[in-house]
N, C-alpha and C positions, 0 to 999 in steps of 0.2 A: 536366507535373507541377506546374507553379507554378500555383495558384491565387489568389486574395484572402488566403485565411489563412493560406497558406504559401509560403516563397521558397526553391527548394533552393540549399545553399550547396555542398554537395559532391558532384559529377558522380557520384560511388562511391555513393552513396542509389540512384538507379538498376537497379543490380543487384538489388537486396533488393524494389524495387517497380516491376512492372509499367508500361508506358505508359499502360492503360486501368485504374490503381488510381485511385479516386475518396478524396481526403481530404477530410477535413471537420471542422469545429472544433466540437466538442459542449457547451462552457462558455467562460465568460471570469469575469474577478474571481478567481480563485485567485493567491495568491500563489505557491507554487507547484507542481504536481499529479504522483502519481507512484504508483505500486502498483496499476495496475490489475486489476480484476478481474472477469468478466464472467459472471453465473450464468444457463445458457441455460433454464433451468425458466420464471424470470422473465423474462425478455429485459431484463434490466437490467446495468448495467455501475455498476458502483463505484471511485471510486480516494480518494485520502487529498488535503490542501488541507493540509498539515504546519503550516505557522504556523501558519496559523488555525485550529488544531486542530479539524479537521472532516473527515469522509469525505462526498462527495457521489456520488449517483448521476443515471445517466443513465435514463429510460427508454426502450426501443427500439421501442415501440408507438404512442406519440405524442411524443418529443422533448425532454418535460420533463424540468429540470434540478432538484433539491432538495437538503437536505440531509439524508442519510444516519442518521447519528451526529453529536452533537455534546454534549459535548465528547470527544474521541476519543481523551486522551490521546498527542496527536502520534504519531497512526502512521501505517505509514509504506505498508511493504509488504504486500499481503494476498495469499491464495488463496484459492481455494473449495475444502472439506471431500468424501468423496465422500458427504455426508449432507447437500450442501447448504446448510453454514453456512457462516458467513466464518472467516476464520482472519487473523488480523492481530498486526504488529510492531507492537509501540508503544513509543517513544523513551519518553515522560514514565514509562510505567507500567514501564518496564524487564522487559517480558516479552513473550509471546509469548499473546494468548488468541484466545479463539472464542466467536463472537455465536451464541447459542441461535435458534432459530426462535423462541422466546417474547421476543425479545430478550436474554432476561439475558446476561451478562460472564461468561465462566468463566475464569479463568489456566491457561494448558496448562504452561508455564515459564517460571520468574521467576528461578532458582538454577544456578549449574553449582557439584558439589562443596561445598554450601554459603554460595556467594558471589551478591551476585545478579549478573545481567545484565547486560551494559555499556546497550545504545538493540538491540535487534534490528530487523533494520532490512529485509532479503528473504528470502522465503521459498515454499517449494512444499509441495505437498502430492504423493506418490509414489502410483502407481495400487495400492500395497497399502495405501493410509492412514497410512503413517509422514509426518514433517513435518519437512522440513529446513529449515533457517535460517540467519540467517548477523547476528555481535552487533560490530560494529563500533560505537568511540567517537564517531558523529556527534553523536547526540542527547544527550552530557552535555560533550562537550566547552564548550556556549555554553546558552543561557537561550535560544535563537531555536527552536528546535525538540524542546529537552525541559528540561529543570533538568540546568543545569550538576552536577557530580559527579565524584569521583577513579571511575576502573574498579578493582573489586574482582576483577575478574578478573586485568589486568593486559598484556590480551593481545585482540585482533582473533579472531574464532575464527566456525566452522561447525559 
């Protein structure tokens, strides 16, 4: 299991992966990476670089690495739509949108009740298209990963 790019620290990894799993490190330079998301249409894989407010993708046809989206609003967590688009938490923007196939930005949800958003931060997409989430105070707690802010909500929630 240990290779050059990775050193297992916990014997209990193990379980979860195979003797014959093959790991492999597909970027370096992120601060630090997290939301993956893998659209098999495209054979490309996406995740978020949160400081450095940018999504990078991978592609799986030749290897290259670029960048996605940028500025990206510090997000965080994404899925893939069943139509194909991304769906993404974004700390800075305090909601929750969806990148169009044309590119464009749409807000799916910015409000509960009124209030906005604490940083949404993981989310899935359900095989009927509904979109759960989940808005925890990370991204306003500090200016590192979104603009500092009081939660209007008041509350951790899903």
């Amino acid at each position: 299991m240990m290779t050059p790019d990775f050193e297992l620290l916990d014997p209990r990894f193990a379980r979860f992966a195979p003797g014959n799993v093959h790991l492999e490190r597909l970027a370096t330079g992120c601060r630090w990476s997290e939301g993956p998301a893998y659209f098999a249409a495209g054979r490309y894989l996406v995740w978020s670089d949160i400081p450095n407010d940018r999504v990078m993708r991978w592609d799986e046809t030749d290897g290259s690495v670029s960048v996605f989206l940028q500025p990206a609003w510090n997000a965080n967590g994404h899925a893939v739509d069943r139509q194909g688009r991304l769906i993404s938490c974004e700390h800075r923007g305090r909601c929750v949108s969806r990148i169009e196939h044309d590119g464009r930005r749409t807000v799916l949800a910015d409000r509960f009740e009124g209030r906005r958003l604490n940083s949404p931060n993981d989310v899935v997409v359900k095989s009927d298209g509904s979109i759960w989430f989940t808005d925890p105070t990370y991204g306003i707690d500090s200016d590192y990963e979104g603009d500092a802010a009081a939660s209007e909500i008041g509350a951790s929630q899903v």
